[in-house]
C-alpha positions in Angstrom: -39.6 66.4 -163.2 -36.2 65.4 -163.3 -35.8 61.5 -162.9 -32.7 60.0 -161.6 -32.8 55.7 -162.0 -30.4 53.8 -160.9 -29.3 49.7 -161.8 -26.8 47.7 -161.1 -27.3 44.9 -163.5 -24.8 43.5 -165.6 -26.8 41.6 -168.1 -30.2 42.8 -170.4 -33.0 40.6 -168.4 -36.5 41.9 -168.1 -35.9 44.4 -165.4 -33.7 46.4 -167.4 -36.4 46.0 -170.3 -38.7 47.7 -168.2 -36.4 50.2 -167.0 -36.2 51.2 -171.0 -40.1 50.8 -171.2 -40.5 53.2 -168.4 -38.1 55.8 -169.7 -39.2 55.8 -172.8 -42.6 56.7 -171.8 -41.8 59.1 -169.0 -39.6 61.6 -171.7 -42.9 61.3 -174.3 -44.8 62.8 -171.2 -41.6 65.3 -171.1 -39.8 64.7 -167.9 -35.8 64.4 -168.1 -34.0 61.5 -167.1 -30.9 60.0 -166.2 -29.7 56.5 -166.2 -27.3 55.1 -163.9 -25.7 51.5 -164.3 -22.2 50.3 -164.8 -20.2 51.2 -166.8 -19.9 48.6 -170.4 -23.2 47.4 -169.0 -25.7 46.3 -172.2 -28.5 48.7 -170.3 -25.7 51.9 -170.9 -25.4 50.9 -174.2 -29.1 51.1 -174.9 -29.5 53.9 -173.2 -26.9 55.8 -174.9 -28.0 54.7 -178.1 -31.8 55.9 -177.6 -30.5 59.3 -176.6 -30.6 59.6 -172.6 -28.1 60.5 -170.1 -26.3 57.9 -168.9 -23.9 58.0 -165.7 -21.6 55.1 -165.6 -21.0 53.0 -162.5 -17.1 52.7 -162.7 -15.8 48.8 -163.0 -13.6 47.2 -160.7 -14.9 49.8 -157.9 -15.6 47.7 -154.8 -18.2 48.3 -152.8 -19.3 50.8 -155.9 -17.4 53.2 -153.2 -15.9 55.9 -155.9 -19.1 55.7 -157.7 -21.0 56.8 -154.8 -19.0 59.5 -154.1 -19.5 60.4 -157.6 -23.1 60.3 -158.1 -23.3 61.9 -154.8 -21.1 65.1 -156.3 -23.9 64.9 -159.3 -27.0 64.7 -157.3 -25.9 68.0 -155.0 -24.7 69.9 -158.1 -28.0 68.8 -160.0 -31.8 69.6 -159.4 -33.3 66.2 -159.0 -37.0 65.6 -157.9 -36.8 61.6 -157.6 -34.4 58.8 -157.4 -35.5 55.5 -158.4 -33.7 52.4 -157.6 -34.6 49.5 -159.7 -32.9 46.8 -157.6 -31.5 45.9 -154.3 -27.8 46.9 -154.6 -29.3 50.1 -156.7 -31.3 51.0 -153.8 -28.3 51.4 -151.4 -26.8 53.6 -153.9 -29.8 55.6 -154.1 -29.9 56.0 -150.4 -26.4 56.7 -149.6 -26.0 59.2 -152.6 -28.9 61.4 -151.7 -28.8 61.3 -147.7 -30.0 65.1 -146.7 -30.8 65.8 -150.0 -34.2 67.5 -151.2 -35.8 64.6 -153.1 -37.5 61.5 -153.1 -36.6 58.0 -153.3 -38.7 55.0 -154.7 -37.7 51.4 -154.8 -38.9 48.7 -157.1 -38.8 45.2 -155.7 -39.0 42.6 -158.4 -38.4 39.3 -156.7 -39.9 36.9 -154.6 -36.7 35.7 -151.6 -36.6 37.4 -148.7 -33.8 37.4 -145.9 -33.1 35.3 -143.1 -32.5 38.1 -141.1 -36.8 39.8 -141.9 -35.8 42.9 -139.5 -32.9 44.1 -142.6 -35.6 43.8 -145.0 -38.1 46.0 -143.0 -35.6 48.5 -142.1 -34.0 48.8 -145.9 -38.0 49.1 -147.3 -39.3 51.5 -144.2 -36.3 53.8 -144.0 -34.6 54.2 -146.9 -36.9 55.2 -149.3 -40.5 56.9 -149.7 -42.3 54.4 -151.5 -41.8 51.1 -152.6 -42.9 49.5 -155.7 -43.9 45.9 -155.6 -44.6 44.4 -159.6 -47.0 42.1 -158.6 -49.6 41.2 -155.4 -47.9 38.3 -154.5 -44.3 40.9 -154.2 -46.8 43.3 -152.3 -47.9 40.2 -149.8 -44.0 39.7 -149.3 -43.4 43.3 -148.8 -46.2 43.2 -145.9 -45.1 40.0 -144.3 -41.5 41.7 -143.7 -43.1 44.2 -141.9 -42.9 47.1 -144.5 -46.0 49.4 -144.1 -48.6 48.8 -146.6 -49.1 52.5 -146.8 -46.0 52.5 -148.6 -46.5 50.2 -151.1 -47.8 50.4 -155.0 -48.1 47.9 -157.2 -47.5 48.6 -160.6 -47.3 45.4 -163.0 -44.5 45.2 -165.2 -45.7 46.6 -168.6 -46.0 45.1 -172.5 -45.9 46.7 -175.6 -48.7 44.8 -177.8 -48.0 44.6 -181.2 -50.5 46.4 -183.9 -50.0 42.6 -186.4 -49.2 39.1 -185.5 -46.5 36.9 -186.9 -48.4 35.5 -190.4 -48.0 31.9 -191.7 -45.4 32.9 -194.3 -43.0 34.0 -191.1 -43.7 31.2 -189.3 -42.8 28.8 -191.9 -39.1 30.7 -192.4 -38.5 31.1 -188.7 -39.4 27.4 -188.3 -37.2 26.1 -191.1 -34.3 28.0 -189.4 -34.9 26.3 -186.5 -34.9 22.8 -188.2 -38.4 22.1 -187.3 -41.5 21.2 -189.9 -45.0 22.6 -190.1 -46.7 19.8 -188.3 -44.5 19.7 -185.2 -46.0 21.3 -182.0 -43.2 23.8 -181.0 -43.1 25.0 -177.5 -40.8 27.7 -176.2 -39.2 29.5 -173.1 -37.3 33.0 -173.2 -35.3 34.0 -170.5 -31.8 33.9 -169.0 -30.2 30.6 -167.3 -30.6 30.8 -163.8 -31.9 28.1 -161.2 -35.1 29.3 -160.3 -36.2 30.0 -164.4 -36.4 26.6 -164.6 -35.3 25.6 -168.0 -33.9 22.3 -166.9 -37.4 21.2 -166.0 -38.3 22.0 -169.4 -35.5 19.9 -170.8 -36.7 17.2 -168.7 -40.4 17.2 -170.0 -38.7 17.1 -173.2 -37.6 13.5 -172.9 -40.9 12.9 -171.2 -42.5 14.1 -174.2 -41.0 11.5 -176.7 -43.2 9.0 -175.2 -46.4 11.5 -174.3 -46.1 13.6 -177.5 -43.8 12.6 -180.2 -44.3 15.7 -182.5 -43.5 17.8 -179.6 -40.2 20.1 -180.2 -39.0 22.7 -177.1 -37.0 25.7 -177.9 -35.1 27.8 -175.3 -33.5 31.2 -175.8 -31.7 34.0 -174.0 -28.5 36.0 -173.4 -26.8 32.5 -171.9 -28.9 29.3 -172.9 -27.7 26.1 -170.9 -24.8 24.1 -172.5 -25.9 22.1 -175.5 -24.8 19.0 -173.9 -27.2 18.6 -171.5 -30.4 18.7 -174.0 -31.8 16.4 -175.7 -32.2 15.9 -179.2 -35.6 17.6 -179.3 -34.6 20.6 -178.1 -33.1 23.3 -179.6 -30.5 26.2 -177.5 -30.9 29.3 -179.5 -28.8 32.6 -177.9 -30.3 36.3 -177.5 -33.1 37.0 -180.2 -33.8 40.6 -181.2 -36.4 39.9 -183.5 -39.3 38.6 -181.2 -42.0 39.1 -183.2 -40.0 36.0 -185.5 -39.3 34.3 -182.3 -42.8 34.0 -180.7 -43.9 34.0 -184.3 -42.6 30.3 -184.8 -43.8 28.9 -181.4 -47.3 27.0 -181.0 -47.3 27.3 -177.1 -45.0 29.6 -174.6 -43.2 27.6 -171.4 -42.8 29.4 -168.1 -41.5 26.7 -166.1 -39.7 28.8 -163.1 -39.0 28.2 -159.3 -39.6 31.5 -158.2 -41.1 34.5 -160.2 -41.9 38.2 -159.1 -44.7 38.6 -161.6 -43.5 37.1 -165.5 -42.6 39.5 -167.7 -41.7 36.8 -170.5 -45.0 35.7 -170.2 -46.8 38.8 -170.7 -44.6 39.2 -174.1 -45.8 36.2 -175.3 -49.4 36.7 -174.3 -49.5 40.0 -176.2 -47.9 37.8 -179.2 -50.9 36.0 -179.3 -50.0 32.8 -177.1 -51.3 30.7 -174.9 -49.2 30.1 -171.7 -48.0 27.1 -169.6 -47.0 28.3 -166.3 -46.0 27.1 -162.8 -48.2 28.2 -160.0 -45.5 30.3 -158.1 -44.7 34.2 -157.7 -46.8 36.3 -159.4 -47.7 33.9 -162.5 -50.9 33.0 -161.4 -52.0 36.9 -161.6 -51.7 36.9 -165.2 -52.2 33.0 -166.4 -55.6 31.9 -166.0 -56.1 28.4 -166.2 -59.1 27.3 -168.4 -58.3 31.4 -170.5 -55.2 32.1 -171.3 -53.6 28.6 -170.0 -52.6 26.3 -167.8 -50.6 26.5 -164.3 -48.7 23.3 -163.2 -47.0 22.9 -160.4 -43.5 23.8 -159.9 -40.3 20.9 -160.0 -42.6 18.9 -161.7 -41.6 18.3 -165.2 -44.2 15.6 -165.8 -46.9 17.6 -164.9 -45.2 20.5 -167.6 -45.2 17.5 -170.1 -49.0 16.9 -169.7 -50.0 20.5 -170.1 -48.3 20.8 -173.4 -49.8 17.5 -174.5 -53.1 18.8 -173.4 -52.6 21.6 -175.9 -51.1 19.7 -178.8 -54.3 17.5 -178.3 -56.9 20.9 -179.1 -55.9 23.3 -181.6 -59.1 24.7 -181.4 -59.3 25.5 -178.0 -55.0 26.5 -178.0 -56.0 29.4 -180.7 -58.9 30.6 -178.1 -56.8 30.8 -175.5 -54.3 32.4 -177.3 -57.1 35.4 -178.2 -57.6 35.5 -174.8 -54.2 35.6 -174.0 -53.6 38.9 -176.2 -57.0 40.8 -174.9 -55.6 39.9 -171.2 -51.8 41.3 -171.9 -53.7 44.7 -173.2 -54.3 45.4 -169.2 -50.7 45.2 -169.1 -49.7 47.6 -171.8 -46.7 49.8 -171.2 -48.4 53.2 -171.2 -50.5 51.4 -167.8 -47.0 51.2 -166.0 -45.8 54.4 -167.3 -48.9 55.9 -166.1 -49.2 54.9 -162.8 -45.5 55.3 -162.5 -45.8 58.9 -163.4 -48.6 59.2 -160.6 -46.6 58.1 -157.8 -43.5 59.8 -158.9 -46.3 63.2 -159.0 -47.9 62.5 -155.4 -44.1 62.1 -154.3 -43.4 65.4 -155.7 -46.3 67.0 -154.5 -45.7 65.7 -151.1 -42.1 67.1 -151.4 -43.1 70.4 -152.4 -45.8 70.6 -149.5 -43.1 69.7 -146.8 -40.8 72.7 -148.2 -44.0 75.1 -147.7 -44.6 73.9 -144.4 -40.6 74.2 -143.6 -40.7 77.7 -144.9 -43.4 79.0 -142.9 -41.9 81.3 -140.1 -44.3 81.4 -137.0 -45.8 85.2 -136.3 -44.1 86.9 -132.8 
């Protein structure tokens, strides 16, 4: 099959991660595939770099209007069996571009906020696409109370790729002494761009609580745009984007997912499959893959002292931290990579099939 996906995001977060994921295991299985974001944006760069088609968004376009028209022109000049939009705006794009056109279209909805205005959201999920994919059953649940039909909707999780070897102690020493921290200090840590409902301030708040609670306790936060270094205190550290996360998840003791709102956790899962136990709040679709008393614990959300408590709780054990943190790894296998690609690949074939059926059926001319 021929694979058209389309983003609009302008930064490398975990839905383009997944976007990358998915592609990469969709052209092992041998289908072709293009990628369509804006132009400059770090997802065509990657793209470009691993060797697939990219077709730029044009900047300072508004309303993306001359890069619709575009994509439209490439679309009816190219045999394509399935656009995929990855996100809201993306979806739009998808749908105006290949109006009247001989494909399908799939959306993937990733978040948890819905409209004011519930009838927009039904509409845009019922009309404009042929499936929609939600990453989580809480998403799914969000999908259905907006009205979307559930025949419509598949969830596929977000996928992980598991490393073959863990971070050893030799690593763990050098990524810790980078970071200023020593051998006996409990270091807990959060990956993620800064945005409101992530959360990180609430993590930068348990950090003070944790002077008094746990005094060994040290948080580190990372990501493409870490909060300003002003506003954390002296036990935390800011670090920026980390390419190496095997070093990064490799130095921590504990993983933070302290967020507001969350479509299913994909940071999370990383970490899990790194071996790590998980302190999560009970919102979106963490709860699906933290299991308190397993893999860890799930606090409530706003609540920064109840964040501090978990991670004193598994300062207190290391016995029962390293079992979780087995347990962790054997639970992030059912969210391996070739899982999503897989199922991803079987909804893009039913699609097709479907497609090809309706053609037949078109085709047929009635005996006189």
């Amino acid at each position: 099959m021929r694979i058209v996906h389309v983003d609009t995001g302008s930064e490398m977060r975990g839905g383009q991660q997944q976007i990358l994921l998915l592609a990469r295991g969709l052209a092992e299985r041998g289908h072709q595939q293009v990628l369509v974001c804006p132009d400059g944006s770090p997802l065509a760069a990657r793209a470009g770099q691993e060797g697939f088609q990219v077709f730029g968004l044009p900047e300072h376009d508004p309303g993306r209007a001359h890069g619709i028209v575009q994509l439209r022109q490439f679309l009816i000049a190219t045999a394509v069996d399935i656009v995929h939009a990855h996100d809201g705006r993306g979806q739009t794009i998808a749908w105006l571009t290949s109006l009247g056109l001989d494909l399908r279209r799939i959306a993937s909805r990733r978040v948890t906020f819905l409209p004011r205005q519930r009838w927009t959201y039904r509409l845009k999920y019922s009309r404009t696409c042929d499936a929609v994919i939600a990453i989580s059953e809480c998403v799914r649940g969000l999908l259905l109370e907006a009205g979307v039909p559930a025949g419509k909707i598949a969830v596929i999780p977000d996928g992980v790729e598991i490393p073959e070897v863990l971070a050893d102690s030799a690593l763990r020493g050098c990524v810790r002494a980078r970071w200023g921290f020593g051998a006996d200090e409990f270091v807990v840590g959060h990956l993620g761009a800064s945005s409101y409902e992530k959360g990180q301030a609430i993590a930068m708040e348990a950090a003070q609580i944790l002077a008094q609670k746990c005094p060994r306790a040290r948080v580190v936060i990372a990501g493409t745009d870490p909060p300003p270094a002003p506003a954390a205190p002296p036990t935390v550290r800011l670090l920026g984007y980390q390419g190496n996360l095997q070093e990064f998840f490799g130095g921590l003791d504990l993983y933070l997912m302290p967020s507001r709102a969350e479509g299913l956790g994909s940071s999370a899962l990383l970490a899990m499959a790194h071996g790590l136990a998980v302190a999560a709040t009970r919102v979106g679709g963490l709860p699906e893959i933290v299991t308190p008393g397993e893999t860890g614990w799930l606090v409530p959300p706003d609540s920064p002292l109840a964040l501090a408590e978990a991670i004193t709780l598994a300062a207190s054990d290391p016995i029962l931290l390293a079992e979780y943190g087995r347990r962790s790894r054997e639970r992030a296998r059912q969210f391996s990579s070739m899982m999503m690609v897989e199922r991803t690949a079987d909804l893009y074939r039913r699609l097709h099939a479907q497609a090809g059926a309706s053609s037949r059926a078109k085709s047929v001319v009635p005996a006189v």
